[in-house]
MMTF fields as JSON, N, C-alpha, C and O atoms, coordinates in Angstrom:
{
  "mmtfVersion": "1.0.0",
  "mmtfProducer": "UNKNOWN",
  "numBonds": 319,
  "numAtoms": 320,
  "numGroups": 80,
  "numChains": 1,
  "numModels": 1,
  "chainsPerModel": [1],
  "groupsPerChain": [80],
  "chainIdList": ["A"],
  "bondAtomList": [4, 2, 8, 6, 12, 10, 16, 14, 20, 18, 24, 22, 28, 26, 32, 30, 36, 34, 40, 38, 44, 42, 48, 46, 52, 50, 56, 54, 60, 58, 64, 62, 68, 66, 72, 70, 76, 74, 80, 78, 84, 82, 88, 86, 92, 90, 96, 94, 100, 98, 104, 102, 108, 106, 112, 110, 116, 114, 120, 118, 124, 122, 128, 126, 132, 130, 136, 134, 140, 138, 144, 142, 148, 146, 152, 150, 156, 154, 160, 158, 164, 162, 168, 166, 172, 170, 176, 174, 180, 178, 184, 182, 188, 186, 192, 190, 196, 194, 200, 198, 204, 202, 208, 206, 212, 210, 216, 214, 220, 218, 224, 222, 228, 226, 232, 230, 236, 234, 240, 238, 244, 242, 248, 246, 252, 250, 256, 254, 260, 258, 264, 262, 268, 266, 272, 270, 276, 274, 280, 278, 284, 282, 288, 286, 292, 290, 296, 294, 300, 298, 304, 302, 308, 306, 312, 310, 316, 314],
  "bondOrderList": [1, 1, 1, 1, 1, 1, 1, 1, 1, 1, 1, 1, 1, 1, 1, 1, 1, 1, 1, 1, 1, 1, 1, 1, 1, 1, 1, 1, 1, 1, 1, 1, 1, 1, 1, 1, 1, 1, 1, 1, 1, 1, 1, 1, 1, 1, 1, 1, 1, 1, 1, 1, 1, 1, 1, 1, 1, 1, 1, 1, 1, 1, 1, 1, 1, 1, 1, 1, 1, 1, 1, 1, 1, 1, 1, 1, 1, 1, 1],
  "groupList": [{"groupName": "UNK", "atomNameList": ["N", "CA", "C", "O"], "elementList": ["N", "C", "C", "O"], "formalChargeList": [0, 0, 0, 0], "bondAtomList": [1, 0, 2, 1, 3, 2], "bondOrderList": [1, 1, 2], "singleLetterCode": "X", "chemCompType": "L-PEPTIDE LINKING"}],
  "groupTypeList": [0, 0, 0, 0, 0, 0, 0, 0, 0, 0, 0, 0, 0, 0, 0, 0, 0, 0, 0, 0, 0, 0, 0, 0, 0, 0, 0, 0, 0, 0, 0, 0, 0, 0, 0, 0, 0, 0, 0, 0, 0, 0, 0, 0, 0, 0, 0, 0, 0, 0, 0, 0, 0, 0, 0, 0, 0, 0, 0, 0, 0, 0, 0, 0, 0, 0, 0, 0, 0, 0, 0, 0, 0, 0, 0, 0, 0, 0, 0, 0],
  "groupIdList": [1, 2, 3, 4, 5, 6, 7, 8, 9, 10, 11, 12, 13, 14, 15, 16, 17, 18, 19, 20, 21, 22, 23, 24, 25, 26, 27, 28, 29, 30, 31, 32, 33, 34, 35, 36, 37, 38, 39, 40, 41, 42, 43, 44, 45, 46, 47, 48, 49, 50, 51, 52, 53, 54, 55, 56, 57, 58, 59, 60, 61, 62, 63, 64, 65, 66, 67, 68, 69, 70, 71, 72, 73, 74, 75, 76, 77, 78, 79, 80],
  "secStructList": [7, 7, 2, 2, 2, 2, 2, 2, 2, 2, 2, 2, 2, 2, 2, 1, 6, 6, 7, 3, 3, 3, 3, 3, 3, 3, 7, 1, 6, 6, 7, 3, 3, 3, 3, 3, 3, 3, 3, 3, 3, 3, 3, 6, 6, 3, 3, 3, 3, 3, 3, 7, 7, 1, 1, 1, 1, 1, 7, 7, 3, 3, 3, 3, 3, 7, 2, 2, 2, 2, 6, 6, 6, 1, 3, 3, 3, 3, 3, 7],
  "xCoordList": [28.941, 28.713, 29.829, 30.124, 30.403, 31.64, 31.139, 30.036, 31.897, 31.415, 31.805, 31.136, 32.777, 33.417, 32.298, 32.234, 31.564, 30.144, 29.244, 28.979, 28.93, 27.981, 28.48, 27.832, 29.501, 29.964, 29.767, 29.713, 29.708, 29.808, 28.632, 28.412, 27.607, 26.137, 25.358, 24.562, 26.066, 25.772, 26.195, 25.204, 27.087, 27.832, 27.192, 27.093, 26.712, 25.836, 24.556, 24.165, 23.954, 22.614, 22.369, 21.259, 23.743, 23.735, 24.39, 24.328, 24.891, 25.365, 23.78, 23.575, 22.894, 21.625, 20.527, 19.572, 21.0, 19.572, 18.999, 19.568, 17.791, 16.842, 16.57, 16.008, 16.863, 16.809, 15.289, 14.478, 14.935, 13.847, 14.256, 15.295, 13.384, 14.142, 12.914, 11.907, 12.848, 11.875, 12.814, 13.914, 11.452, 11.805, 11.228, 10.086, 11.731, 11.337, 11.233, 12.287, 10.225, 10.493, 9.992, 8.787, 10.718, 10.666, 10.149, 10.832, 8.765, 8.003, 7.571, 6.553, 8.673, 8.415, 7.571, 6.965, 7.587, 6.65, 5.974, 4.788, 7.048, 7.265, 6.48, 6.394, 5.603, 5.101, 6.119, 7.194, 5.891, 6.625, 5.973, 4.899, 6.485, 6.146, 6.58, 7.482, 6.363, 7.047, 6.336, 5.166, 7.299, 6.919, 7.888, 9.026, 7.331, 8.269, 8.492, 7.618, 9.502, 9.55, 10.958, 11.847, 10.692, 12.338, 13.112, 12.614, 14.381, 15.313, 15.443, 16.223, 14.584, 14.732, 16.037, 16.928, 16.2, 17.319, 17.906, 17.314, 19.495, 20.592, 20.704, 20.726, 20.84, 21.129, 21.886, 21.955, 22.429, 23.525, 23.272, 24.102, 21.636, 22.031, 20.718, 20.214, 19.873, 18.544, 18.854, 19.826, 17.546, 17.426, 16.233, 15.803, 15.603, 13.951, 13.6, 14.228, 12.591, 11.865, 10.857, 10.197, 10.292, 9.019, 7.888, 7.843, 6.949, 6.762, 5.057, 4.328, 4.575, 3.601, 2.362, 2.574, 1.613, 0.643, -0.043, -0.328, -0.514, -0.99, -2.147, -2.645, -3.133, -4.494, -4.435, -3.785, -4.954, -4.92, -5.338, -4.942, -6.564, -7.14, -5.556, -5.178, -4.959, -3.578, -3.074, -2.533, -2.887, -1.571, -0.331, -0.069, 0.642, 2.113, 2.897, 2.6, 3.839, 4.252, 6.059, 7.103, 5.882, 7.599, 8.046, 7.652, 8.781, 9.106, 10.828, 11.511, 11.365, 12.515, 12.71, 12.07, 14.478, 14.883, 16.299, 17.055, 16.803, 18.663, 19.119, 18.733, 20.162, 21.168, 21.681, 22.122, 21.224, 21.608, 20.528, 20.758, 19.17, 18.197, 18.568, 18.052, 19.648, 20.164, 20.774, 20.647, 21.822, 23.241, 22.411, 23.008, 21.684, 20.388, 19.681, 19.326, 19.597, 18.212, 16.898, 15.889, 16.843, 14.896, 14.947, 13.792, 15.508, 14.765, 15.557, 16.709, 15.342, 16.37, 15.968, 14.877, 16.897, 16.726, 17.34, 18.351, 16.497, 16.949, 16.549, 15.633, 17.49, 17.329, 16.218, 16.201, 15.518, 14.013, 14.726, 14.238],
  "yCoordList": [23.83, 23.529, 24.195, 25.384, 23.377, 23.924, 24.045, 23.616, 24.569, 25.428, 24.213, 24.22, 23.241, 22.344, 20.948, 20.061, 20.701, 20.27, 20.695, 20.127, 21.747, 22.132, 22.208, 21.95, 22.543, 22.369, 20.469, 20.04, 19.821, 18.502, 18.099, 17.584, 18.203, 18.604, 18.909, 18.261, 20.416, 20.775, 20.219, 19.553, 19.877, 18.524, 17.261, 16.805, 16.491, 15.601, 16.046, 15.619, 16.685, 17.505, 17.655, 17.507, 18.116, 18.393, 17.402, 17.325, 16.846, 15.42, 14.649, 13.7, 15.056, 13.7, 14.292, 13.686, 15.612, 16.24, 15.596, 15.529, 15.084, 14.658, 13.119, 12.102, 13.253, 11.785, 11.416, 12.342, 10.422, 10.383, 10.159, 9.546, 10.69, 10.68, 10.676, 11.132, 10.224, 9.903, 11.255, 11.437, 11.832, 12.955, 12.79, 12.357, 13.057, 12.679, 13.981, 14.483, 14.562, 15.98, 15.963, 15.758, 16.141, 16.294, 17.669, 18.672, 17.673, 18.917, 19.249, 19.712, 18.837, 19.001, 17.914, 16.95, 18.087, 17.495, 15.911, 15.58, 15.18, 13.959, 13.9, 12.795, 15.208, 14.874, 14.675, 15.234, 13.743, 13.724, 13.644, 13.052, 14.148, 13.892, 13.197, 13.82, 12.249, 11.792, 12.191, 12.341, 12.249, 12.813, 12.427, 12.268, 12.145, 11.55, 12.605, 13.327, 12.513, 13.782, 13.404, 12.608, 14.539, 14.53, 15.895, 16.983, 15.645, 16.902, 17.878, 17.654, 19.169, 19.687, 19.939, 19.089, 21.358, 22.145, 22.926, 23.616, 22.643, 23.273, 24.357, 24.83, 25.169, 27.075, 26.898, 25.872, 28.004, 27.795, 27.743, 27.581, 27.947, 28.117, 27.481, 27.594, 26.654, 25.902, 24.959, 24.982, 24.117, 23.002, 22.513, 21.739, 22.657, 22.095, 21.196, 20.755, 20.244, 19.167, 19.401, 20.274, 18.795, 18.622, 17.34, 16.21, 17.941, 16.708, 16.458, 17.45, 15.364, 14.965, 14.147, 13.025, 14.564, 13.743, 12.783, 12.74, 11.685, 10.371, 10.48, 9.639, 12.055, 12.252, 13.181, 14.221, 12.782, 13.492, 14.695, 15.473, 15.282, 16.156, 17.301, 18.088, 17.2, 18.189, 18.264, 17.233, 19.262, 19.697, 19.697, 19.835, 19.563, 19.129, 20.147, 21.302, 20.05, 21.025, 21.632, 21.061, 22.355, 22.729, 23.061, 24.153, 22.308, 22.787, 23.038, 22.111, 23.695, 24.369, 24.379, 24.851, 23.304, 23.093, 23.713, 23.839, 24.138, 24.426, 23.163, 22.052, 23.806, 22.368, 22.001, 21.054, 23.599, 23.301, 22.617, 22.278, 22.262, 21.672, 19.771, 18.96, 19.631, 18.268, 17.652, 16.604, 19.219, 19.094, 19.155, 19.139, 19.189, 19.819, 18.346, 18.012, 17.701, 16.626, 17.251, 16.61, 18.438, 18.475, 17.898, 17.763, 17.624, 16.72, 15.636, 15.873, 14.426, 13.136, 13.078, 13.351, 12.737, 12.248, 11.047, 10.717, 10.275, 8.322, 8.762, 9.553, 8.057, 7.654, 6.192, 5.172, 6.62, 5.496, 4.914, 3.986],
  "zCoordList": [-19.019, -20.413, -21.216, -21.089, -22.018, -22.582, -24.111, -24.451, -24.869, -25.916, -27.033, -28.066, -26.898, -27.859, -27.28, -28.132, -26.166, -26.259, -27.494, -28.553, -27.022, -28.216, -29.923, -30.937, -29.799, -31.191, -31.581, -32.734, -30.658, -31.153, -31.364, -32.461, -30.449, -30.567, -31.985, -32.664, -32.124, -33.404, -34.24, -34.542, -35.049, -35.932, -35.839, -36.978, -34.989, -35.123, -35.549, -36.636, -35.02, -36.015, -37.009, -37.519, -37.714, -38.688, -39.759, -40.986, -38.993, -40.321, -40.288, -41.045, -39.521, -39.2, -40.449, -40.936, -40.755, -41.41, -42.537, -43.626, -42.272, -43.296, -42.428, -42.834, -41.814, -40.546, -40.063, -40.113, -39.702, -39.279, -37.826, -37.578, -36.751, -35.233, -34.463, -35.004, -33.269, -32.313, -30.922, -30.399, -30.941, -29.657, -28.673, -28.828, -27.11, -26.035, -25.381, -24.991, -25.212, -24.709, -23.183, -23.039, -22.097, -20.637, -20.488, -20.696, -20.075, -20.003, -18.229, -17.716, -17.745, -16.365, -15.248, -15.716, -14.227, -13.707, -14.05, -14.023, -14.339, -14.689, -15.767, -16.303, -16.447, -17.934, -18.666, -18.449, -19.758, -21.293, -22.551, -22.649, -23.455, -24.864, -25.893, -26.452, -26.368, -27.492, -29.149, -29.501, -29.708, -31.176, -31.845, -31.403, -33.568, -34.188, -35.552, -36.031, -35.889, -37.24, -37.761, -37.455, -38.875, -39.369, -39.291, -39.001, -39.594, -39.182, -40.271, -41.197, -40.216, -41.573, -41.184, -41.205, -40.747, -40.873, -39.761, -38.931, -39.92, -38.759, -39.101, -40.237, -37.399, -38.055, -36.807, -36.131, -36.599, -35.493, -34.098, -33.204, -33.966, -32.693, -32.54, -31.423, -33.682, -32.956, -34.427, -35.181, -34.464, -35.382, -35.713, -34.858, -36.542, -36.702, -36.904, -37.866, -36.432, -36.633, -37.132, -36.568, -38.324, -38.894, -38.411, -38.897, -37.232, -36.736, -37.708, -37.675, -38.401, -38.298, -37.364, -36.904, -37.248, -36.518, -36.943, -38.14, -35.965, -36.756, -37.135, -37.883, -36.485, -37.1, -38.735, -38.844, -39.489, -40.688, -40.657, -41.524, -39.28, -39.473, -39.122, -39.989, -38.003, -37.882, -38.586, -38.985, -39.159, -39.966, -39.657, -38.463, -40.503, -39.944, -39.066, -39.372, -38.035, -36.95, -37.138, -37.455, -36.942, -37.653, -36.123, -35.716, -35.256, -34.276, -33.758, -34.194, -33.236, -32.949, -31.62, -30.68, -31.784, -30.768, -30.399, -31.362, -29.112, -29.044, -28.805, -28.442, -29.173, -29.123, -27.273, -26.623, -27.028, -25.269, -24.641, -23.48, -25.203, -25.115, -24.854, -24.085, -25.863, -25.835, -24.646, -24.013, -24.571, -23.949, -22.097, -21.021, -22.219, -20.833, -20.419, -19.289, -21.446, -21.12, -21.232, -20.94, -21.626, -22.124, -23.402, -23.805, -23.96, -24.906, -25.004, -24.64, -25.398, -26.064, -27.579, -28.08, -28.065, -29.639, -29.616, -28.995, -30.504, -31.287, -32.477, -32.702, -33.488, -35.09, -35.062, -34.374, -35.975, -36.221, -37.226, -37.871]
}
């Protein structure tokens, strides 16, 4: 993993913020997750998603991802 990866990584993240994005999170063991949210905010070394749920009773989820997370395949990101 080279460091001008992640810098590119990060730069797309961060030009996307306020994006609406569909996440695919590989949780092992051929489980997956999908969740849909938007991109609050880039910090240098993670990035948050605000994910809502389709039940009203959950409250909304602020979750935090690395960018080596991308560069890895545990998670995928698509623009909705």
């Amino acid at each position: 993993m080279e460091k001008a990866d992640i810098n590119k990584v990060r730069a797309s993240v961060n030009q996307q913020c306020g994006s609406r994005v569909m996440i695919v999170l590989d949780r092992g063991r051929n489980k997956v997750d999908i969740q849909e949210g938007v991109i609050q905010k880039a910090y240098p070394s993670v990035f948050t998603v605000l994910v809502e749920d389709s039940k009203a009773t959950n409250p909304p989820q602020l979750l935090s991802f690395s960018y080596t997370d991308i560069i890895t395949k545990d998670i995928r990101m698509k623009l909705c």
